[in-house]
C-alpha positions as CSV (number, residue, x, y, z in Angstrom):
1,X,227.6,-20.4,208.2
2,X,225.3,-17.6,206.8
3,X,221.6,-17.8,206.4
4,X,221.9,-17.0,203.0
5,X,223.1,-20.4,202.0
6,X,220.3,-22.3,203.8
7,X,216.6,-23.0,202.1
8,X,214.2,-21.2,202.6
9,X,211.5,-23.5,204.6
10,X,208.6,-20.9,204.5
11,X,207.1,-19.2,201.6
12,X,206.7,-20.4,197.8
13,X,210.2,-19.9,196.1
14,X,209.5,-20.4,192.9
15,X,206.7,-18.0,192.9
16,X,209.0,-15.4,194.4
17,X,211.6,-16.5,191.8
18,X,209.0,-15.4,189.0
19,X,207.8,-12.3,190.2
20,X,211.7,-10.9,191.0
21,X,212.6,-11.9,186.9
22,X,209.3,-10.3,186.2
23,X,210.1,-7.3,187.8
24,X,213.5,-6.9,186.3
25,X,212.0,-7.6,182.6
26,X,210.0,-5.1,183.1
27,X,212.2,-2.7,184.4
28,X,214.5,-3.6,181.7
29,X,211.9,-3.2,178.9
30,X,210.9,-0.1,180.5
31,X,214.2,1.4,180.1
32,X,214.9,0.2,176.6
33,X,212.1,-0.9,174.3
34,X,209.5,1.9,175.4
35,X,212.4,4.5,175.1
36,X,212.7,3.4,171.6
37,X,208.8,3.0,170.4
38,X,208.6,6.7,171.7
39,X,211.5,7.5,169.9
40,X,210.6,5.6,166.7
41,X,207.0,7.7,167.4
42,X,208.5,11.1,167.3
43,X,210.7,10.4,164.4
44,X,208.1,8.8,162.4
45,X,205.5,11.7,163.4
46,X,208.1,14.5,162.6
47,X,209.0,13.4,159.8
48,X,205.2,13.2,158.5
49,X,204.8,16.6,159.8
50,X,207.5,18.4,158.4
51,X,206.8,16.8,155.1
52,X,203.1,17.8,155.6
53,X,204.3,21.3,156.6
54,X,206.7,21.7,153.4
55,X,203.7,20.6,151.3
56,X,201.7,23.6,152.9
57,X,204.5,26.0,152.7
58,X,205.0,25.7,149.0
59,X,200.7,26.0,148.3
60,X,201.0,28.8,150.0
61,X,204.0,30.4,148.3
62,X,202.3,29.3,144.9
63,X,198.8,31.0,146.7
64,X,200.2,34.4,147.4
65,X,202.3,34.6,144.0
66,X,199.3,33.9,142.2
67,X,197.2,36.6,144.6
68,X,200.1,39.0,144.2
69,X,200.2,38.5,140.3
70,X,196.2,38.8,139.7
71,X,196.6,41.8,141.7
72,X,199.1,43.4,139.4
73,X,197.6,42.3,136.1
74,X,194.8,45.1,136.2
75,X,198.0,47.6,136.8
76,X,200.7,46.2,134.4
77,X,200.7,43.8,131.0
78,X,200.5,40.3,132.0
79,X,204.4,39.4,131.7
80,X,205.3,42.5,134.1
81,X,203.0,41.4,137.0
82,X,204.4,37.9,136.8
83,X,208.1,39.3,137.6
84,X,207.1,41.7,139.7
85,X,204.9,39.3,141.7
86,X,207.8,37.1,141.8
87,X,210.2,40.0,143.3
88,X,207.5,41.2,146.1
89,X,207.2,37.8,147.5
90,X,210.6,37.0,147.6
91,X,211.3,40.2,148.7
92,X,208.8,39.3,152.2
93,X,210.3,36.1,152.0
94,X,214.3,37.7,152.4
95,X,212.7,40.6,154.8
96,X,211.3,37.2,156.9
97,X,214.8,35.7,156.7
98,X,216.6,38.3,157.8
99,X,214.9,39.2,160.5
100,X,214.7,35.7,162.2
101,X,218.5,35.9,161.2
102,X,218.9,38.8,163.7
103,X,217.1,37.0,166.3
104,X,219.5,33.9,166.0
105,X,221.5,32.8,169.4
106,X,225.1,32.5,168.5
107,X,226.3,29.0,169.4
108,X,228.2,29.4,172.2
109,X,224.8,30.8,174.2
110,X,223.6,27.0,174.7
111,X,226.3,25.7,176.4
């Protein structure tokens, strides 16, 4: 017969028992539930951030068009400089497109 199959005389069992289901809980929960409350973080963060960050993107746009047109208004009537305030910053904002759209990787350059 094999030891395996006998009792153990020496040692406390049950105590052993314990801290090997212990260990594997926490093993398990390790790779599981932490995985997903630091997933559940990043998407709850990014999510706040890029929301934050559109916020601030459109003040800005709505900061620079109103710069750009009280700029213009000592140079043109007031309904000229509100077009043409309009057509320089989106004119910076295409210039800015295009150029991060000639640094783009073609798809095939990540695998």
């Amino acid at each position: 017969m094999s030891d395996r199959f006998e009792p153990r005389t020496s040692g406390d069992w049950a105590a052993d028992t314990a801290d090997r289901i212990e260990r594997v809980v926490g093993t398990v929960r390790s790779k599981t539930a932490d995985l997903l409350v630091a997933a559940g973080r990043w998407l709850v963060y990014g999510t706040l951030a890029g929301i934050v960050g559109m916020a601030a993107l459109v003040l800005v746009t709505i900061g620079l068009i109103r710069g750009v047109d009280i700029a213009l208004d000592r140079s043109f009537d007031h309904d000229r400089s509100v077009w043409l305030a309009d057509a320089i910053v989106g004119g910076i904002f295409t210039l800015a497109g295009l150029f991060l759209w000639t640094r783009r990787r073609p798809r095939d350059a990540d695998r």
